[in-house]
N, C-alpha and C positions, 0 to 999 in steps of 0.2 A: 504494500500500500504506500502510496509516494504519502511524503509528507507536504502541509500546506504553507504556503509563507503568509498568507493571511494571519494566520492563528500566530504563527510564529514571531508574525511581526508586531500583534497584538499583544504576548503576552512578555512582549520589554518595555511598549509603552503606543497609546492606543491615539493613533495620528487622526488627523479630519478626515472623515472619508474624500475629500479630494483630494488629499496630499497624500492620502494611505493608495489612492488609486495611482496616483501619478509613480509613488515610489515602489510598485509592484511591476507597473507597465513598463519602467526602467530597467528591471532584471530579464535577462534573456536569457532565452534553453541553450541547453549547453548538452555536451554527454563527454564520457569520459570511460576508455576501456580500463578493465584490469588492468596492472603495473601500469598504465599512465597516470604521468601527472600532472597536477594541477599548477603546480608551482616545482619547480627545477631551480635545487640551488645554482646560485648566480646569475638566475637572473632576476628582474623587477615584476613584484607580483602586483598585475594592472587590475586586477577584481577581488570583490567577495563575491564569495558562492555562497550558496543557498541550495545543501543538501538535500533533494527532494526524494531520490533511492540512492543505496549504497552504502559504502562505507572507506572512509580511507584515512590516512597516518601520517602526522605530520614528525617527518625524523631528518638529521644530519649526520654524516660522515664525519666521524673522531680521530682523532690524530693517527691513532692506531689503524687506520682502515676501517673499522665496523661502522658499523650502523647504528642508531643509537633512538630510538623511537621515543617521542616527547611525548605523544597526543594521537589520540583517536575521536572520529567523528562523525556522525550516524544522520538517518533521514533527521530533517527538523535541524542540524546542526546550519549554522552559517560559519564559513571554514575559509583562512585570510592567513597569511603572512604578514599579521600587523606590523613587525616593526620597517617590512619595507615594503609597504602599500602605505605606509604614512609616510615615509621620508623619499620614498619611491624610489631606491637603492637598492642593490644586488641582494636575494636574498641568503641567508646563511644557509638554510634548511628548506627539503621539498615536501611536498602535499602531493602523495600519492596513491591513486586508487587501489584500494582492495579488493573491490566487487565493482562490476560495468558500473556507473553512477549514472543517475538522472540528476541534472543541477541548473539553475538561474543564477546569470552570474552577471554583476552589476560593475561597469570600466570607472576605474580612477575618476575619470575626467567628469563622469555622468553624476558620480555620488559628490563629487566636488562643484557641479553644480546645484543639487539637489541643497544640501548644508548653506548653499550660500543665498538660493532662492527662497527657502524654508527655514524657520527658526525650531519648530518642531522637530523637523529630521536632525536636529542639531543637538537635541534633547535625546530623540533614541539612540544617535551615534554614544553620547555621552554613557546611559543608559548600558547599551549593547558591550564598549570598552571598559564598563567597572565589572561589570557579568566575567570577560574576557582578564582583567587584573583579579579576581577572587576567586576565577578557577584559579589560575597559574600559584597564588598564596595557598591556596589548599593542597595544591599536590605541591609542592615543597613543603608544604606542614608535611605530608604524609609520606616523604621522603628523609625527612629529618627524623621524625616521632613515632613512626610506626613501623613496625617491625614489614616484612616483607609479607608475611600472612595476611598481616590487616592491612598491608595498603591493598593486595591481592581481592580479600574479602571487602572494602570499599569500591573497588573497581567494579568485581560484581552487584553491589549492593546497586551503583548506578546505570551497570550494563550486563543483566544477567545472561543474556545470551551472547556475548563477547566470543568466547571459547568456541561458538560455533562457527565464528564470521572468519574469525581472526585466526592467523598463524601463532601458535604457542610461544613460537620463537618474537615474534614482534612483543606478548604480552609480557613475556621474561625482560627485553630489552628497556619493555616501558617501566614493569616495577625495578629496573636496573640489578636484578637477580642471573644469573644464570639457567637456561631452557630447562637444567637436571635439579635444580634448586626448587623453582616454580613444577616442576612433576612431583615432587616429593610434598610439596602445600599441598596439590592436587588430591594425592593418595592419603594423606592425612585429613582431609574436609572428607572425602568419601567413607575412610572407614569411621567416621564419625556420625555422619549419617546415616547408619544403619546399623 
């Protein structure tokens, strides 16, 4: 079931219905296969998307070679290389599908007219970026403070079917455990459950 941007753009903050029509009519379909991605480090990421199917990982390459997975992001997500879609600079890290995606995705130039034409849009960009700053303060809470179980069981708590979507290897990367660490929580939640 695709998810709506109506709803979604309702429940950050609930615009005039002509400014809500205008700033929906601005997002355009988009699609995006398996392993592509949305955003490819170094370069400038010119949109926000607007997850409608799918699912995809925002990660960068470590000095070491590997891969290092940040973030993950589902129908209903709006998914952005903020720090260079706002300074509109290379970015560090890419935004890559996991599953074919269905997406609406809105150009730099368009949302920077929107904010300048509208004072409202300027209200849910604000809005949308503290949402966007109190994720990123939570998973560093739960990188600092929690054990790798509980950040593991947080993860599910907010994405119980994760483990279906997603490669183990990427979920291992995110709670910054090892694939054989994250199988051993695995096998310890299950025989716990029965």
């Amino acid at each position: 079931m695709k998810a709506d941007i109506h709803m979604a753009l309702k429940a950050v903050y609930t615009l005039p219905p002509t400014v809500h029509a205008h700033v929906v009519e601005s997002f355009l379909p988009c699609s995006f296969k398996k392993g592509e991605c949305l955003v490819k480090e170094g370069q400038i990421c010119r949109h926000i998307f607007f997850l409608e199917q799918g699912a995809v990982r925002d990660w960068m390459q470590q000095p070491d070679g590997k891969e290092k997975t940040l973030w993950f992001s589902f129908e209903g997500d709006m998914v952005v290389d903020l720090r260079s879609f706002i300074t509109q600079q290379p970015a560090r890290q890419s935004i890559q599908a996991l599953e074919d995606c269905s997406c609406l995705a809105i150009h730099y130039q368009t949302w920077q007219e929107l904010l300048n034409n509208y004072p409202e849009v300027e209200r849910l960009y604000r809005l949308f970026l503290e949402q966007h700053i109190f994720q990123a303060e939570e998973r560093t809470h739960r990188l600092q403070f929690l054990s790798a179980r509980e950040h593991y069981e947080a993860l599910l708590a907010v994405y119980p079917n994760i483990t279906n979507r997603v490669n183990l290897g990427y979920i291992a990367s995110f709670l910054n455990i090892t694939q054989e660490a994250l199988s051993r929580i695995r096998a310890a939640l299950a025989r716990e459950c029965h």
